[in-house]
N, C-alpha and C positions, 0 to 999 in steps of 0.2 A: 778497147778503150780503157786506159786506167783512169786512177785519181789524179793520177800528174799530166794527163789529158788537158794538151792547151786549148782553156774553151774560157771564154768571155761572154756574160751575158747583159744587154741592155737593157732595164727593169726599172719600176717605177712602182713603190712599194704598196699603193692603192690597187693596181693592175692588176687585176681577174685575170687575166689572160699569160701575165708574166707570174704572176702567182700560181699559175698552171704546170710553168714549165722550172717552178723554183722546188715543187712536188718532185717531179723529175725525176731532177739532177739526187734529190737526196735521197730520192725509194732506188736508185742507181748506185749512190754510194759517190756520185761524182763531183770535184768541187769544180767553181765556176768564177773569175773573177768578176765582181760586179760593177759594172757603168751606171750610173746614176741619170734618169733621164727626166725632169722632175717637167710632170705636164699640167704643170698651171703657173709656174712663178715665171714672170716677165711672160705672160703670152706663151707658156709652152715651152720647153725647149725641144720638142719633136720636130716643132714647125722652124726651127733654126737650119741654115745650111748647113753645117757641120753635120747633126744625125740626118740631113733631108741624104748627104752623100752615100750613109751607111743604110738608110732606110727609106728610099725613094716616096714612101705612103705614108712616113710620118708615126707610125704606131708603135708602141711596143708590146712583145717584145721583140728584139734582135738577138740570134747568137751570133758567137763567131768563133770559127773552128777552121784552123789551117790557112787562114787568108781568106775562107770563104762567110758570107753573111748569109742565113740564114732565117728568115723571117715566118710571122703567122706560127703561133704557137702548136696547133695542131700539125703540120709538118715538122715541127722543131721535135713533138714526143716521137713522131715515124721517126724522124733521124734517129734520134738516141735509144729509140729501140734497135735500131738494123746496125746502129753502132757496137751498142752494148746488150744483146740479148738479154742476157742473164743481171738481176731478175727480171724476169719478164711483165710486162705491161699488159700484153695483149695472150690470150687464150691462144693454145696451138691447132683448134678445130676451126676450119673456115666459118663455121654458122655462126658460131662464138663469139669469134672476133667480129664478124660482121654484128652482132649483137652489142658490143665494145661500142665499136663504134658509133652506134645509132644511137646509145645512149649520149654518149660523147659531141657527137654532132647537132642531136636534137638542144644539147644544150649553146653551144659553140658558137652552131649558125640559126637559129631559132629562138634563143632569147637574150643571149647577150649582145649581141648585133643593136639591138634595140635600147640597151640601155645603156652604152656605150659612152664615154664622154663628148666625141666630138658630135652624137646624135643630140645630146643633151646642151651642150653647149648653143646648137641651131635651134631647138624647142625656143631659146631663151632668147635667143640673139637674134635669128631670122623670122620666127613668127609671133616672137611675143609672150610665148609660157610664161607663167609667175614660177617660185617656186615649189605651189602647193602643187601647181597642173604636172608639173616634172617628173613630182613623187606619184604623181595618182598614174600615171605614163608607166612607169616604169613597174608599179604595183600591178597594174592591168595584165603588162606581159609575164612576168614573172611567175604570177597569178595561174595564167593562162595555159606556161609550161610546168610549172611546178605541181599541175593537178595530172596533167597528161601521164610523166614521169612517174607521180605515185601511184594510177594505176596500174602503168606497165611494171613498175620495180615490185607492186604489191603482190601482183597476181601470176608474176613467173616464176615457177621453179626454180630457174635459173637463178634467183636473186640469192645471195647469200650473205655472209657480215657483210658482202660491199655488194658494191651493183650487180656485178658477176662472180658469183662464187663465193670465198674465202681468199681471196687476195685481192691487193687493191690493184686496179687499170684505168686506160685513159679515163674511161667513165668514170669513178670516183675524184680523177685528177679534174676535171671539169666540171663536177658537181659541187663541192666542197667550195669554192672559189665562188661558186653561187650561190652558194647559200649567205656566205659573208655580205656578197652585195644584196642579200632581202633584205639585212637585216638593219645594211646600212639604210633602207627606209623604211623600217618599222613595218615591215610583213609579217604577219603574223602567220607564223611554220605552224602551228598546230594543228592544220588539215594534213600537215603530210609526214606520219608518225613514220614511214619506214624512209622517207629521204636523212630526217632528224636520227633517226636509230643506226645511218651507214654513217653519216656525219660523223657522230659518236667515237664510230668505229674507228675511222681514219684517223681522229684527232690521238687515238691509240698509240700512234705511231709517231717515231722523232721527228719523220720525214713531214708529215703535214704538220707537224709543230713547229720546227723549226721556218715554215716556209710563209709564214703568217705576217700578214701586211706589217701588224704589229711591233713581231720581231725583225724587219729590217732596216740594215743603219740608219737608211734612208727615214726613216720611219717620223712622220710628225703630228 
């Protein structure tokens, strides 16, 4: 896969999950044309037929490479790694990787699942949440994983400038994106000095800079 690699990605510049895979593309060195999917003006356009065609669940992000659509961020990083090995995301020793990913997972499927918009949208719409109870919701789980996380990243060997090692992988690529959504409700990170200290680190680099809710066009 080069840089002239036809690849199109579906992104929505608040989106943890597409902010995932905008890490990527740039620790890859790959560019990506980007589709704008903006999930709140007029009701969402997720929930439009046009992306329901591309993205039967509504969510983003979507890639798209060669005719095929690709969905769910975490297989979108396996693709572009079995695409593009080099550099590498993922450690070449099975424990390793399998360590990769548990960091990557615990965060993926274990706390942002829960804070999610269209979770948050039903808080408000289907049972009534205000939006003090939304923040204290989403504080709760964040909370809950982000203490889990700092002990396991504090007390393994294993942990390095980044989650694994001295290079960044899926696990940094999915931690960093959450930490922006604590802070979009005022969590207060000071219990978790070595998530803050890998933060840091990544932000080191163009590729998490460049990839920041912030900096895209989209961006409001």
């Amino acid at each position: 896969m080069s840089a002239a690699f036809d690849l199109a990605l579906y992104s929505y510049f608040r989106s943890s999950a597409a902010f995932r895979v905008r890490i990527a593309l740039g620790l890859k060195g790959l560019k990506a044309e980007m589709r704008f999917v903006h999930l709140l003006k007029d009701g969402g356009a997720q929930h439009g037929g046009d992306y329901r065609k591309i993205n039967p669940l509504g969510l983003v992000p979507s890639l798209l490479h060669q005719g095929q659509i690709i969905s769910q961020s975490l297989a979108i990083l396996e693709y572009l790694e079995e695409q593009m090995p080099e550099p590498p995301l993922l450690p070449r020793e099975a424990s390793a990787r399998a360590r990769v990913r548990q960091i990557a997972l615990s965060i993926a499927c274990d706390i942002h699942p829960l804070n999610n918009l269209r979770v948050l949208q039903y808080l408000k719409s289907g049972l009534g949440a205000d939006d003090q109870v939304r923040i204290g919701w989403q504080q709760h789980w964040i909370t809950l994983g982000f203490g889990a996380l700092e002990t396991l990243l504090r007390d393994d060997p294993a942990t390095g400038t980044f989650c694994h090692g001295d290079a960044p992988s899926f696990a940094d690529i999915c931690l960093v994106p959450q930490m922006t959504n604590a802070r979009r409700v005022q969590l207060d990170l000071s219990p978790y000095p070595t998530l803050l200290r890998i933060e840091e680190a990544a932000y080191r680099l163009p590729a998490f800079v460049a990839a920041r809710p912030e900096n895209q066009p989209d961006a409001e």
